[in-house]
C-alpha positions in Angstrom: 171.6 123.9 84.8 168.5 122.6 86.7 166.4 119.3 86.0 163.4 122.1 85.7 164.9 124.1 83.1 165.3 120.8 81.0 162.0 119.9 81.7 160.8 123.0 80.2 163.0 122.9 77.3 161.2 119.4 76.3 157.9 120.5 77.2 158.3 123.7 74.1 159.7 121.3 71.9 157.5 118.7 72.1 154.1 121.1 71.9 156.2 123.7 69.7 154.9 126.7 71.8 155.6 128.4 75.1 151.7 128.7 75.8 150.8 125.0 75.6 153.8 124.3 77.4 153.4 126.5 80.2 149.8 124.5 80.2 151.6 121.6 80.3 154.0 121.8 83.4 151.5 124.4 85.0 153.0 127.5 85.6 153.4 131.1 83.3 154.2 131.5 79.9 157.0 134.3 81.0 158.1 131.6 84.1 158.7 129.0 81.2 159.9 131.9 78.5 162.5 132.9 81.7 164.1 129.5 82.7 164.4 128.6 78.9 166.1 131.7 78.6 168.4 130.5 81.1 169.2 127.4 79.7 170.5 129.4 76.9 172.4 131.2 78.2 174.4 128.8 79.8 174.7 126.7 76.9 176.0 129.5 75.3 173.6 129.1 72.1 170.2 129.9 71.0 167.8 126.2 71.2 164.8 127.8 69.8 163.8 130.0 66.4 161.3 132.7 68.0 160.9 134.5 64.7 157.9 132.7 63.4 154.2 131.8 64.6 155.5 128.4 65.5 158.2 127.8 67.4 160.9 125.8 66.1 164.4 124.1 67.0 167.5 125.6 66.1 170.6 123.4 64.9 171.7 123.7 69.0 168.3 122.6 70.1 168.0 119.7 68.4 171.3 118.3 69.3 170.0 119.2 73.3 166.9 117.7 72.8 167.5 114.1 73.2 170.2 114.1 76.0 167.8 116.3 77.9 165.4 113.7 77.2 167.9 111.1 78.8 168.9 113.2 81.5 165.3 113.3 82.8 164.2 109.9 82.0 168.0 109.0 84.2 166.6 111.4 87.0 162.8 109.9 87.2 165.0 106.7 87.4 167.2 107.6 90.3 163.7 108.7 92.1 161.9 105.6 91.4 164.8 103.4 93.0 164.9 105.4 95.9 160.8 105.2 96.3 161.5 101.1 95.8 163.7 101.3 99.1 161.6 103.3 100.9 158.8 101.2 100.2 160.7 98.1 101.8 161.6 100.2 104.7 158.0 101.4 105.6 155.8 100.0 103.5 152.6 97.9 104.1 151.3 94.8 102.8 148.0 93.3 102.7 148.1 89.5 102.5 144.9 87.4 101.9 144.8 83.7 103.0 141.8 81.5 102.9 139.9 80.3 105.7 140.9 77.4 107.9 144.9 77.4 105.8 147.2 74.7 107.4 149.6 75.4 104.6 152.5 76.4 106.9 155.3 77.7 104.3 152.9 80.9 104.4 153.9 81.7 107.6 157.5 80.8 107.3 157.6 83.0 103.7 156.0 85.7 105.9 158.1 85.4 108.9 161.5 85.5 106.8 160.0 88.8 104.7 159.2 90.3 108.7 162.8 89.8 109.4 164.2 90.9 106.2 161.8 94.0 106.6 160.5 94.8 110.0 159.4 98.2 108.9 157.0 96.8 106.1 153.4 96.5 108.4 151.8 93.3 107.5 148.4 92.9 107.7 146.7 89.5 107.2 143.3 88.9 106.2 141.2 85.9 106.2 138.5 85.1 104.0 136.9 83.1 101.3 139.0 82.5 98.6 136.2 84.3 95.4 136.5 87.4 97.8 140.1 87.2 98.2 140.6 86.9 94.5 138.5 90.5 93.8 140.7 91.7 96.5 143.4 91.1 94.7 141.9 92.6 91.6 141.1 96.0 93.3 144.0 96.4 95.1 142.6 96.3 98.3 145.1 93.1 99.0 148.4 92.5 98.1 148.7 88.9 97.8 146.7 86.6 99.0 146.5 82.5 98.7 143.1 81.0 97.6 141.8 78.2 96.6 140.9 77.6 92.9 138.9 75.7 90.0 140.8 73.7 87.6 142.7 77.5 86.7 143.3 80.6 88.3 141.1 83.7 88.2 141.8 85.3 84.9 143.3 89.0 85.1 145.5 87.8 88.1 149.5 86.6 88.2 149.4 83.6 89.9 152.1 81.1 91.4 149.9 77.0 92.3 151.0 75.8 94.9 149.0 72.7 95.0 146.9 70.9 92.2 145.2 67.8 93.3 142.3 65.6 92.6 138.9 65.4 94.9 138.2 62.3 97.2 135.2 61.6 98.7 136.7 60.1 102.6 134.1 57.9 104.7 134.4 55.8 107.5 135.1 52.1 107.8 132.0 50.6 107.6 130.8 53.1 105.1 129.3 51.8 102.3 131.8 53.3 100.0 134.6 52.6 101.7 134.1 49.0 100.4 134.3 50.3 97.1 138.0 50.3 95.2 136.6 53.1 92.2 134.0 55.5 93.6 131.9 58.3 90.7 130.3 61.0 91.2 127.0 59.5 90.7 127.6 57.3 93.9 128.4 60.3 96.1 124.7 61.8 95.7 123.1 58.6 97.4 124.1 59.8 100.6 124.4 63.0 102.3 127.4 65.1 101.8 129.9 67.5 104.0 131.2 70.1 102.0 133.2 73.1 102.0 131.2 76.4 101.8 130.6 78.2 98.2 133.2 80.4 97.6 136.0 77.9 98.1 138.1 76.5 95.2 137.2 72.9 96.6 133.6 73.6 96.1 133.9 75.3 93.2 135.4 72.0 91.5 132.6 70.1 92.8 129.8 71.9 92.0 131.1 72.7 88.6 131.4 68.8 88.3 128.1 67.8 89.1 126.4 70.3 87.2 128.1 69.0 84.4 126.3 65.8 85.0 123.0 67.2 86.2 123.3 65.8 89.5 121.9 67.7 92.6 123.4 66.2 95.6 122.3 66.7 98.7 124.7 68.9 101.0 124.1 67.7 104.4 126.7 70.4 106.4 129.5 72.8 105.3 132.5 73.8 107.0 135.3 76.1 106.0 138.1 73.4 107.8 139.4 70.3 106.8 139.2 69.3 110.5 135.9 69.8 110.9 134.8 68.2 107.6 136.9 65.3 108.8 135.2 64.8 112.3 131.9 65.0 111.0 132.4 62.3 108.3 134.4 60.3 110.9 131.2 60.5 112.9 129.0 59.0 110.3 127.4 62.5 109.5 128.2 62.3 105.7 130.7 61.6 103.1 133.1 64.5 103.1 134.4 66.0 100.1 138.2 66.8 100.1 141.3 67.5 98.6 143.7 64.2 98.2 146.6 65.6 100.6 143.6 66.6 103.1 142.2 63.4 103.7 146.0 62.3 103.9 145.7 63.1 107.5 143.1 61.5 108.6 144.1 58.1 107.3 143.6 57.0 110.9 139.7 57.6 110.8 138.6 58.0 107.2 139.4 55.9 104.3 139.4 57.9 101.4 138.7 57.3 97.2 139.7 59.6 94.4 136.3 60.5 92.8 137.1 59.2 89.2 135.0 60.9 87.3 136.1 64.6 88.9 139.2 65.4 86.8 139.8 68.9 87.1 141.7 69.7 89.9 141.4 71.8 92.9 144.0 74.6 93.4 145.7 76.4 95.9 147.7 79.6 94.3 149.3 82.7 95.4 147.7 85.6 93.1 148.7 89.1 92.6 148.1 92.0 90.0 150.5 92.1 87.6 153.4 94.4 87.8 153.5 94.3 91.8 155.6 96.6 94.0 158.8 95.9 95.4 157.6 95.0 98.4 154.8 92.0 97.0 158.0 91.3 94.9 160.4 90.6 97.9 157.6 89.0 100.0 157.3 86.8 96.7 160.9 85.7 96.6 160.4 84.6 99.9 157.0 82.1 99.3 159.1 80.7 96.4 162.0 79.7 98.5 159.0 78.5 101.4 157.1 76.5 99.3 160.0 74.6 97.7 159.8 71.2 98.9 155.8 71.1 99.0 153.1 70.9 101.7 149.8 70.6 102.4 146.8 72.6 103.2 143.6 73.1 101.8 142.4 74.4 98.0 
């Protein structure tokens, strides 16, 4: 008895005629008529009633029918598993991380997954976190971390690793940094460093000021918390950040939770839904890394 035989033997039932089930698994009528013939006569009893237009089940067939159902739902099974192993012996993974990432667990998750797998090829891709996220959608990345608005793209799984207010962090002697309680409204009397469109950070702010009708005036952009850092440190403008990204730079900037900004910026891992074993086993391993927290930047 062959899986092939069986899989003929469903195919008549199910469409009640050797034509449309020779259309079905794509070969002869007389190539389907044969191996079901076969079947028979090992089983040593007739599974269909030939005698009319239609072609019908006998007593025999229908007692076959459902454990050859089983038997090739057990066999696409067996197949499957082995594909899953394969995959984490010579897969590849795409990974998406947004520009100018400190966030080191990353890296550790990845480095662990590399040992665990050295035959999976990882590639890692840099870029802003709205591109990263259709990556994601399409397939064209795996997993990927970005930085978010208040939620997580729709459509995508998603694991946050950080949710945090926005600060606005100044020098001392900046006006502001006199201030205990700082609003949005007193961020737009100066010039502003910012992180590029694209970004989650951004996204908060600009979705929080248009709320308000306020059009500030972005001075200069950078896609690193560094660089926004030394620029405000330098008196070039207030820079906008995330609360554990000013944390350090406590020895240049001081910093003040924008009050009236409540929605927060996020850094997430996002994939598509159902992932393969490999994003699965790579996932496993950010959980374990990002236990315990860290920074970086949303």
């Amino acid at each position: 008895m062959e899986l092939r035989q069986l899989e003929y033997f469903v195919a008549v039932a199910e469409e009640r005629s050797f034509t449309r089930a020779a259309e079905r698994v794509h070969i002869s009528q007389s190539g389907v008529s044969a191996q079901v013939r076969q079947l028979e006569r090992e089983l040593g009893a007739e599974l269909f009633d030939r005698s009319a237009r239609t072609v019908t089940l006998t007593v025999a067939g229908k007692a076959a029918l459902e454990h050859a159902r089983a038997t090739l739902a057990a066999a696409g099974t067996v197949g499957r598993a082995v594909d899953d192993v394969a995959h984490l012996v010579r897969g590849r993974l795409t990974v998406g991380m947004v520009v100018g990432c400190t966030l080191t667990p990353l890296f550790d998750a990845l480095a662990a997954f590399h040992a665990a797998h050295p035959g999976v090829e990882i590639t890692l891709l840099e870029d802003r976190s709205d591109r990263l996220g259709e990556g994601v959608r399409s397939g064209s990345v795996d997993l990927a971390l970005i930085g978010a608005a208040n939620a997580a793209p729709e459509g995508l799984d998603a694991l946050t690793v950080i949710s945090e207010r926005l600060v606005a962090a100044v020098p001392a002697g900046h006006p502001l940094a006199a201030r205990r309680r700082v609003a949005l409204r007193d961020l737009i009397d100066h010039p502003l460093v910012c992180m590029p469109p694209g970004t989650g950070l951004r996204a908060v702010f600009d979705q929080a000021c248009a709320a308000q009708g306020l059009r500030p005036v972005i001075a200069l952009q950078a896609s690193a918390a560094d660089a926004l850092a030394g620029l405000a440190a330098r008196g070039l403008g207030v820079a906008v950040l995330s609360a554990s990204m000013a944390d350090g730079y406590r020895d240049r900037l001081t910093a003040r939770v924008i009050d009236d900004v409540t929605a927060p910026a996020l850094l997430a891992l996002v994939w598509r839904s159902a992932p393969n074993p490999a994003v699965r086993e790579l996932l496993t391993h950010c959980r374990r890394a990002f236990t315990g927290g860290g920074a970086g930047r949303p």
